[in-house]
N, CA, C and O of each residue as an XYZ file, in Angstrom:
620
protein
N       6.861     66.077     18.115
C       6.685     65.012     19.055
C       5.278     64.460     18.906
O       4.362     65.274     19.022
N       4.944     63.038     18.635
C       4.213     62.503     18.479
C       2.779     62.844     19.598
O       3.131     62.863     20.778
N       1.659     63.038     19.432
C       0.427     62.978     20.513
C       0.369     61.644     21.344
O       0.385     60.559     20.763
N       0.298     61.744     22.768
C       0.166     60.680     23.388
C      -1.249     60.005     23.192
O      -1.621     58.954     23.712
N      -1.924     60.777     22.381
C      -3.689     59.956     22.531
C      -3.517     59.284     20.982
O      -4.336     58.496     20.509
N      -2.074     59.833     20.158
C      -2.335     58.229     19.109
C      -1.832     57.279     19.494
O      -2.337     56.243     19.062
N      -0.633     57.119     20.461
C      -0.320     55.791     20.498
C      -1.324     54.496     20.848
O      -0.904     53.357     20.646
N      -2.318     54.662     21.242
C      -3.482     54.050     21.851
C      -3.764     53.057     20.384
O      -3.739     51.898     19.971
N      -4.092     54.738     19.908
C      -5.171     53.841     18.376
C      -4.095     53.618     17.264
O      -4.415     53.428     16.090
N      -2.207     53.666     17.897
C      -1.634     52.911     16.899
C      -1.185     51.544     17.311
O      -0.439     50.854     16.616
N      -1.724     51.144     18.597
C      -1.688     50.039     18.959
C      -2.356     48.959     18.782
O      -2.127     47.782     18.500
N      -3.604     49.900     19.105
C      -4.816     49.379     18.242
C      -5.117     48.987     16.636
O      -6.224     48.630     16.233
N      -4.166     49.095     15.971
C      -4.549     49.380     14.600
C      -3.195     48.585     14.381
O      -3.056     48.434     13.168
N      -2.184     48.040     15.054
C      -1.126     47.015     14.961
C      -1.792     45.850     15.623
O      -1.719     44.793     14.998
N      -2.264     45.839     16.474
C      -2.934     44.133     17.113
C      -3.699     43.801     16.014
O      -3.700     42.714     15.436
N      -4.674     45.269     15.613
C      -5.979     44.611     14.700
C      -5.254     43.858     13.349
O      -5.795     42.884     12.825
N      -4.014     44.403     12.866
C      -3.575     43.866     11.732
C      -2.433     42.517     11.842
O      -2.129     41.722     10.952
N      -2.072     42.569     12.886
C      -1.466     41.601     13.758
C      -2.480     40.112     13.896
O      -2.034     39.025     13.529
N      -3.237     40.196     14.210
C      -4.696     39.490     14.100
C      -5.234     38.929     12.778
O      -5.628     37.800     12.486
N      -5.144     39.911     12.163
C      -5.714     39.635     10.492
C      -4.788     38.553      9.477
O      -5.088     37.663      8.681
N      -3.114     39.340     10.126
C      -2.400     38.052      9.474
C      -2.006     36.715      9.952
O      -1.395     35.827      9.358
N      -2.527     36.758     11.263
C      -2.261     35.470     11.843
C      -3.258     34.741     11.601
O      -3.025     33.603     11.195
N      -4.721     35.195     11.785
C      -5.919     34.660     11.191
C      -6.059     34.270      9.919
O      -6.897     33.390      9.725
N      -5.336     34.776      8.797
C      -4.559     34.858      7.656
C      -3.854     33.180      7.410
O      -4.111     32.330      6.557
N      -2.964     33.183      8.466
C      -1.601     32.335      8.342
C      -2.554     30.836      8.564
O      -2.599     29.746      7.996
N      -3.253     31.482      9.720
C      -3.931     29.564     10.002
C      -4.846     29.077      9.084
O      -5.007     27.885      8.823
N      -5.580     30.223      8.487
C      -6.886     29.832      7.372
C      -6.130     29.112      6.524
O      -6.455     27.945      6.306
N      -5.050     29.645      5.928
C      -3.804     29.263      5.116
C      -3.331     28.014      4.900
O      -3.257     27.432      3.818
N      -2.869     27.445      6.462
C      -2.504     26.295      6.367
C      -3.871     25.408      6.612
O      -3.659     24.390      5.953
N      -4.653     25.332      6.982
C      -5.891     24.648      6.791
C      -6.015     24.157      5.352
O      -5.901     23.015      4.908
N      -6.292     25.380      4.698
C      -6.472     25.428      3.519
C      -5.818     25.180      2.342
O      -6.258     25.384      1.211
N      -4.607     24.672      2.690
C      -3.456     24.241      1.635
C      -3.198     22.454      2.489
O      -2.304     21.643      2.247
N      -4.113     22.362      3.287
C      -3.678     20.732      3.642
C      -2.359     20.477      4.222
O      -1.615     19.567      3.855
N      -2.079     21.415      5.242
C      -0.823     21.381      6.382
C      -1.136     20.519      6.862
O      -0.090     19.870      6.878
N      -1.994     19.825      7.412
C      -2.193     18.679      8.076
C      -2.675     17.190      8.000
O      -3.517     17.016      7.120
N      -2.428     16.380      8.523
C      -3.184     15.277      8.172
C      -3.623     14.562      9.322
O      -2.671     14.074      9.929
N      -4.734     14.330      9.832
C      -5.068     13.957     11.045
C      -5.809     12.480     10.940
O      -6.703     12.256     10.124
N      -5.273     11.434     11.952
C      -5.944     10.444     11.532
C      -6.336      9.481     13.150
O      -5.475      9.144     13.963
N      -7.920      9.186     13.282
C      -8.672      9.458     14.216
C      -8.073      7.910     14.931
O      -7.719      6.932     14.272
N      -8.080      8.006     16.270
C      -7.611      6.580     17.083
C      -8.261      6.266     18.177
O      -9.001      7.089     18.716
N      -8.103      5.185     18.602
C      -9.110      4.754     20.042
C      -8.901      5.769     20.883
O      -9.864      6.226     21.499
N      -7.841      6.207     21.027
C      -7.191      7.132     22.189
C      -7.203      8.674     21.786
O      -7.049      9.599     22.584
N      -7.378      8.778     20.639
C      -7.518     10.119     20.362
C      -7.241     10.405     18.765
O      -7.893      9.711     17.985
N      -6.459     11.230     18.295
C      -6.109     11.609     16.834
C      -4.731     11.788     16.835
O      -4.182     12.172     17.868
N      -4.012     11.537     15.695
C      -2.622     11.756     15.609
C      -2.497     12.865     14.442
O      -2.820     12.806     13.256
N      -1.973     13.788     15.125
C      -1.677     14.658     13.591
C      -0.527     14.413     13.021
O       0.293     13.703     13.605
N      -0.210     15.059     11.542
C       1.006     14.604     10.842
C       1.238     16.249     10.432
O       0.476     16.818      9.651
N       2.247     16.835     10.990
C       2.843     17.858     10.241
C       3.196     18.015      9.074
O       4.410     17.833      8.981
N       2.442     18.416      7.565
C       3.094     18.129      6.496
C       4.275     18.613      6.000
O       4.985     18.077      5.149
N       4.479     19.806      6.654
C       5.858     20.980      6.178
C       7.001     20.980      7.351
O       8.046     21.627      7.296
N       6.603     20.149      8.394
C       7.758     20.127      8.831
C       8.286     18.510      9.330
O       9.382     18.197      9.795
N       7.041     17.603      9.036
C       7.180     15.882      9.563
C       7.028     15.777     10.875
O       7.051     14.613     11.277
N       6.822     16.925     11.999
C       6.473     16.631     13.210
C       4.826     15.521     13.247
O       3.901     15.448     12.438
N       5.015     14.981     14.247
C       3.866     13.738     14.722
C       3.566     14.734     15.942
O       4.228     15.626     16.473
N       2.528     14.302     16.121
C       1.434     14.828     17.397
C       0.305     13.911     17.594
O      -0.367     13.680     16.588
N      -0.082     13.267     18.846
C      -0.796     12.752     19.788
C      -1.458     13.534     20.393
O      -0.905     14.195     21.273
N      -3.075     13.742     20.075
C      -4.128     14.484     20.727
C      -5.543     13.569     21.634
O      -6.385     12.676     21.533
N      -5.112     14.360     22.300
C      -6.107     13.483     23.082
C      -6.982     14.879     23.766
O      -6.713     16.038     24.079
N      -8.220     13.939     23.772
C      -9.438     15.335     24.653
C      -9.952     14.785     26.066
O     -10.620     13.780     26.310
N      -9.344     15.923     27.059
C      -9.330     15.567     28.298
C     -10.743     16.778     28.946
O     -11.605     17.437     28.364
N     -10.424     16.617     30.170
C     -11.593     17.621     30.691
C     -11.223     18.894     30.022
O     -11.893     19.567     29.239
N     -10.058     19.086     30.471
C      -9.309     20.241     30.630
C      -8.995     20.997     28.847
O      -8.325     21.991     28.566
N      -9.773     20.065     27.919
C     -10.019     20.664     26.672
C      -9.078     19.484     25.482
O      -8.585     18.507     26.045
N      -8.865     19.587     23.984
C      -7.812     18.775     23.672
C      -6.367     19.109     24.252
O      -6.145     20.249     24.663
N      -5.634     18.379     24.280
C      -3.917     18.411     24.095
C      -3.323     17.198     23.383
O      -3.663     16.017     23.320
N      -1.863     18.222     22.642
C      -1.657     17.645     21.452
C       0.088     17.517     22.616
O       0.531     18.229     23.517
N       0.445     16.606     22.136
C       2.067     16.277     22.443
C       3.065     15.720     21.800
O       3.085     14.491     21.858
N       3.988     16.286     21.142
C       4.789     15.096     20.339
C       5.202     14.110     19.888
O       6.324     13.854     20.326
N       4.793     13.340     19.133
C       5.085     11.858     19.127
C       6.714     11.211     19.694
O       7.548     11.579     18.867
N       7.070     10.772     20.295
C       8.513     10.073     20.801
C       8.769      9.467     19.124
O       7.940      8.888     18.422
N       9.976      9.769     18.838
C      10.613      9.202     17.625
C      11.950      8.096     18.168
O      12.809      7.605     17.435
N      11.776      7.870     19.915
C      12.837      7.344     20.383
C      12.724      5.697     19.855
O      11.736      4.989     20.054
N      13.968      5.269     19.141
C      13.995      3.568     18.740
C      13.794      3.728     16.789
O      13.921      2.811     15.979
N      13.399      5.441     16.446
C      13.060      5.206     15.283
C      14.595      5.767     14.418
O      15.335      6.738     14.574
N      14.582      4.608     13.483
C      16.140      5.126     12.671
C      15.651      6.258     11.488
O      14.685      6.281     10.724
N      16.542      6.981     11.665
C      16.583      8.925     11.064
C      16.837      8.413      9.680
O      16.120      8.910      8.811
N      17.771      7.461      9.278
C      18.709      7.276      8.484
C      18.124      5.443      7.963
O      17.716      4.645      8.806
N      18.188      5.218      6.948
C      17.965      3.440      6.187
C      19.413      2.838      6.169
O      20.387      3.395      5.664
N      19.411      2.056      6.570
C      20.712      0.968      6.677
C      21.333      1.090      4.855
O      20.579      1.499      3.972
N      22.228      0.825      4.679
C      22.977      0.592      3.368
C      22.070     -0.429      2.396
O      21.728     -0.257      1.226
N      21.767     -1.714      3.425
C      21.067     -2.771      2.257
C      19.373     -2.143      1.998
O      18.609     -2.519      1.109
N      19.138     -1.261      2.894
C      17.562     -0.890      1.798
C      17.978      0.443      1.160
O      17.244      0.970      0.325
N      18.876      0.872      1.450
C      19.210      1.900      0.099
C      19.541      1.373     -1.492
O      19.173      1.978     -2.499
N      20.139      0.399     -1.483
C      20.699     -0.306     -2.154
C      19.443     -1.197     -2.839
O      19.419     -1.557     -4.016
N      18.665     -1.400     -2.080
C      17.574     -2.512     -2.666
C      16.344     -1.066     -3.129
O      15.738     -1.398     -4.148
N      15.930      0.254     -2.654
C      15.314      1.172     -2.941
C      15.941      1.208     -4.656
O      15.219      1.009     -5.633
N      17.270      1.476     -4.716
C      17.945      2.488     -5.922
C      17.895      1.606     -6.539
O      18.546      2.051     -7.485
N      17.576      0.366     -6.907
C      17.661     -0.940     -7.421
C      16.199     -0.587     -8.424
O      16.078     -0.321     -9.620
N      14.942     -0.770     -7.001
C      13.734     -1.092     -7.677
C      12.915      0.493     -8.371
O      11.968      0.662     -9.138
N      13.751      1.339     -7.715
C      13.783      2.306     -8.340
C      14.379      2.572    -10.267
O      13.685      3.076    -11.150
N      15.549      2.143    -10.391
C      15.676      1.621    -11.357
C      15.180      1.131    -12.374
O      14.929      1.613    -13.478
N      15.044      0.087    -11.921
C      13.840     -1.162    -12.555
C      12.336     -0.061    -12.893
O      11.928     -0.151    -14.051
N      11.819      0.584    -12.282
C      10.423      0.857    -12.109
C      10.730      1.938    -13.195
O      10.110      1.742    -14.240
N      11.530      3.014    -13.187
C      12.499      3.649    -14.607
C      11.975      3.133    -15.822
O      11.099      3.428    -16.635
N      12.782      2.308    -15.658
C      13.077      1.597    -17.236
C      11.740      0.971    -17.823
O      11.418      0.964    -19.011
N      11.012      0.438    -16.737
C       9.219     -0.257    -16.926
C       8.455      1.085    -17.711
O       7.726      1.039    -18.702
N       8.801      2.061    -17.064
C       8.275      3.366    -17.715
C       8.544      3.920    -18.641
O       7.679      4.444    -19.343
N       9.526      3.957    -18.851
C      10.136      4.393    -20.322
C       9.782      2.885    -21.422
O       9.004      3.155    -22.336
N      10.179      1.702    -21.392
C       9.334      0.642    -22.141
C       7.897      0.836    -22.302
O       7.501      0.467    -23.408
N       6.979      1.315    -21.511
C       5.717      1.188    -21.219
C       5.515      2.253    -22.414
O       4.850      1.971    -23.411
N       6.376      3.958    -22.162
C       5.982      5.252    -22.726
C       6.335      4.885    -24.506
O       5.635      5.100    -25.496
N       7.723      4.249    -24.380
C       8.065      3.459    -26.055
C       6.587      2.254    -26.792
O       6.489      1.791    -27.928
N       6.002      2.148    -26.033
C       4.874      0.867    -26.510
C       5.192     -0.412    -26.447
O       4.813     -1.299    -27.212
N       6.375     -0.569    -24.896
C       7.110     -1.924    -25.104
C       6.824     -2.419    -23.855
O       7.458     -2.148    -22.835
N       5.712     -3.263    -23.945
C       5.457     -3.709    -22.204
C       5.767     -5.285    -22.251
O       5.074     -6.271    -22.500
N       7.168     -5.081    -21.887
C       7.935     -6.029    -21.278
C       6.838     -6.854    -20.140
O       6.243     -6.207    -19.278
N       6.707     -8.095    -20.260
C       6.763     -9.187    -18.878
C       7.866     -8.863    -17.901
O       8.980     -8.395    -18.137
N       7.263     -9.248    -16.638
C       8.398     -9.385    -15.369
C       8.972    -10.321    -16.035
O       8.500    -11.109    -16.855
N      10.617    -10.121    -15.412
C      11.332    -11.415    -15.862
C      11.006    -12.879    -15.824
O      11.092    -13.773    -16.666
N      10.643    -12.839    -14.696
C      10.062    -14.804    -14.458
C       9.475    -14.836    -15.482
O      10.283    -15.540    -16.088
N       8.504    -14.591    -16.379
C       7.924    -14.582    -17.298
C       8.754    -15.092    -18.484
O       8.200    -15.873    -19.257
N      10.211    -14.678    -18.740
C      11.029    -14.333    -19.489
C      11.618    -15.857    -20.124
O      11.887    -16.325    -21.230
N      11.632    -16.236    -18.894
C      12.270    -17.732    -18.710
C      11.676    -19.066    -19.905
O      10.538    -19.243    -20.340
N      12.823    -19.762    -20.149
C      12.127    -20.377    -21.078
C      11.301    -21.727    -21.143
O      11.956    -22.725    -20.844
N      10.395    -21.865    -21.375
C       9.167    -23.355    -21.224
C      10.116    -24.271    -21.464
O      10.789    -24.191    -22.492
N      10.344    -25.467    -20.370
C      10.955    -26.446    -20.361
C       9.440    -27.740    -20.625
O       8.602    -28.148    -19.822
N       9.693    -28.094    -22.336
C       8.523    -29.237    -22.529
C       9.730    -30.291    -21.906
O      10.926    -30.342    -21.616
N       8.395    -31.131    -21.936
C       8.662    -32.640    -21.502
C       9.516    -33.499    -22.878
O       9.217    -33.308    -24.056
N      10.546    -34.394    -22.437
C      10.849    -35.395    -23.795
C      10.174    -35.813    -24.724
O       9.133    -35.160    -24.649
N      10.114    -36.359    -25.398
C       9.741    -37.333    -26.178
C       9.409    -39.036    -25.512
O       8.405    -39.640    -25.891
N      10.179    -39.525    -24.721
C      10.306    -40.363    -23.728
C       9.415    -40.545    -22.616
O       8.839    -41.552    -22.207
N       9.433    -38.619    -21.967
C       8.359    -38.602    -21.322
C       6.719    -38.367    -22.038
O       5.727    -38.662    -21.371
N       6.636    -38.008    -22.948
C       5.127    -37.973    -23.658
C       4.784    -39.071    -23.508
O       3.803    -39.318    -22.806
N       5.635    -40.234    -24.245
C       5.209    -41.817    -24.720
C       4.906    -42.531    -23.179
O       4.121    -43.477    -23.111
N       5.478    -42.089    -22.156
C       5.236    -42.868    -21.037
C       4.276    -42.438    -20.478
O       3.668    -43.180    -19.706
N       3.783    -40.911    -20.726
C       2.437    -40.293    -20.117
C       1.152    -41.051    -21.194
O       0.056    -41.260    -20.673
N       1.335    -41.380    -22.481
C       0.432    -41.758    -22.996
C       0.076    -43.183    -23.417
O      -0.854    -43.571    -24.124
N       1.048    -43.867    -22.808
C       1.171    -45.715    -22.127
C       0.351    -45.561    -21.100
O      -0.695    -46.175    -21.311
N       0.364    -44.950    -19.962
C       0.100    -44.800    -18.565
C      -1.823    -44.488    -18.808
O      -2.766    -44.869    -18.115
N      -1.797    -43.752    -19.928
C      -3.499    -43.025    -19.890
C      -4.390    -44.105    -20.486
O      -5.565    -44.347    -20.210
N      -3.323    -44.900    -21.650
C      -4.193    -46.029    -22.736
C      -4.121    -47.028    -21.294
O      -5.259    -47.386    -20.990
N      -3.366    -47.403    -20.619
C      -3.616    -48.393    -19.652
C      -4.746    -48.154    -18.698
O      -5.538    -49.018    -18.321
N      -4.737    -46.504    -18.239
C      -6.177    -46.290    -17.494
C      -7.324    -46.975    -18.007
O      -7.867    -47.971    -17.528
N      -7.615    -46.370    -18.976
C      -8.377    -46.318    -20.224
C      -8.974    -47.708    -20.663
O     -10.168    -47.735    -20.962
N      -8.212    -48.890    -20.724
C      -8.254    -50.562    -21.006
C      -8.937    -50.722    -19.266
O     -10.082    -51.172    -19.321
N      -8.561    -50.504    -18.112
C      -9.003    -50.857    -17.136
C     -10.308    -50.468    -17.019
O     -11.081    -51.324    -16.589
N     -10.736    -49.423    -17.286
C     -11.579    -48.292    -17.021
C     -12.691    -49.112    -17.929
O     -13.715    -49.311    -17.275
N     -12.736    -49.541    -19.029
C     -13.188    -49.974    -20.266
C     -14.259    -51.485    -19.441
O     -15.463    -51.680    -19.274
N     -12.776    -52.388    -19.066
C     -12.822    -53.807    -18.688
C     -14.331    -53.392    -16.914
O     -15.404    -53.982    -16.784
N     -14.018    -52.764    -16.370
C     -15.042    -52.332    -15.772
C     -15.974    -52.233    -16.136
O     -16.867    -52.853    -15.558
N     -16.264    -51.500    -17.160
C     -17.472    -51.213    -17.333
C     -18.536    -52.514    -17.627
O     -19.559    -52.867    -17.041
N     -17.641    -53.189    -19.089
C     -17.786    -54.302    -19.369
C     -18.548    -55.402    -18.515
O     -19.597    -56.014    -18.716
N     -17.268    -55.425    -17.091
C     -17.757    -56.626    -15.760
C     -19.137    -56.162    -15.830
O     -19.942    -57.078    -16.004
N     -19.653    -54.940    -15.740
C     -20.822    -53.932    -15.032
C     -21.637    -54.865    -15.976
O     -22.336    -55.754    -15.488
N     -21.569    -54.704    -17.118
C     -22.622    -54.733    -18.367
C     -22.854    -56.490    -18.073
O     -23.927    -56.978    -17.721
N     -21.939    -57.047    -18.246
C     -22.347    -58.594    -17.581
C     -23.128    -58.995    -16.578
O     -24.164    -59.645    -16.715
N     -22.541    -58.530    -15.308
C     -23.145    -58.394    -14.067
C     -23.927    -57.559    -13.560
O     -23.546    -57.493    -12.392
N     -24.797    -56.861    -13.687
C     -25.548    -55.184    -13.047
C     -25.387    -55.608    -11.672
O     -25.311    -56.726    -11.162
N     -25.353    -54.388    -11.182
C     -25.517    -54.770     -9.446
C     -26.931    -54.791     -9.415
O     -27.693    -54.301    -10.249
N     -27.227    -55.435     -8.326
C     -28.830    -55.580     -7.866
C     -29.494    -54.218     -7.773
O     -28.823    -53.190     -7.863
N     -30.589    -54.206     -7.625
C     -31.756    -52.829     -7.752
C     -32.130    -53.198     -6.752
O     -32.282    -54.355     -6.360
N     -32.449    -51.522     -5.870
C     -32.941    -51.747     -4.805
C     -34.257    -52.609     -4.327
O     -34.565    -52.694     -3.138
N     -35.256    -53.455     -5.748
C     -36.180    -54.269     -5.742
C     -35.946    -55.358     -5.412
O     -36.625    -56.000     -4.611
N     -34.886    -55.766     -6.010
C     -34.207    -57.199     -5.594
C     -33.680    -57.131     -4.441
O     -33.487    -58.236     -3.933
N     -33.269    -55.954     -3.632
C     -32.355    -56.488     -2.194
C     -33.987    -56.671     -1.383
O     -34.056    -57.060     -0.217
């Protein structure tokens, strides 16, 4: 039958190690970046990394307190059309990578599209339109060279 004066110091010697691994467990998650905390007018929000819980901390008299974020109004689940538009650009972003890893860096499509020049029809009418600037532009100058405007001596 066991001595009643060890149970004391085997109690003692279970808290103390009891202690060590819990002190253990939190250094732990500190230290592997369990958390992500990000600072607000009202206080800090933590981000649970291993389990996605949200927390709202705020520091009152009475010390900090942290409280669950309400997930009420937030959808658990993505509607069909952004799954559909995700697995899409997901896709796409694939294939950019594997072209990219081959030495084939594709343009975005718009890019792809082909240069619509102007006629022949339209050149000749853009370059009627510039020789006509050009004759006006000319005949100006000309008036100028005939006529100078007055110098501020003469007004």
């Amino acid at each position: 039958m066991p001595n009643k004066r060890s149970h004391p110091a085997t109690l003692l010697a279970l808290l103390y190690l009891s202690f060590t691994f819990t002190a253990s467990a939190d250094s732990q998650a500190h230290e592997t970046g369990r958390f992500t905390m990000l600072e607000t007018k009202d206080g800090i929000i933590r981000l649970d990394k291993q389990t996605g819980t949200m927390f709202t901390c705020t520091n009152t008299d009475s010390g900090w307190s942290c409280k669950p974020m309400s997930t009420q109004g937030l959808s658990s689940e993505p509607d069909n059309e952004t799954l559909s538009r995700l697995k899409k650009e997901n896709l796409d972003l694939k294939q950019r990578l594997e072209d990219l890893e081959q030495g084939q860096d594709h343009k975005p499509s718009k890019s792809r599209e082909k240069l619509n020049l102007p006629s022949d029809e339209e050149v000749d009418q853009a370059i009627e339109y510039i020789e006509k600037m050009i004759r006006k532009f000319k005949g100006s100058m000309d008036r100028l060279k005939e006529n100078p405007p007055l110098s501020d001596q003469e007004l």
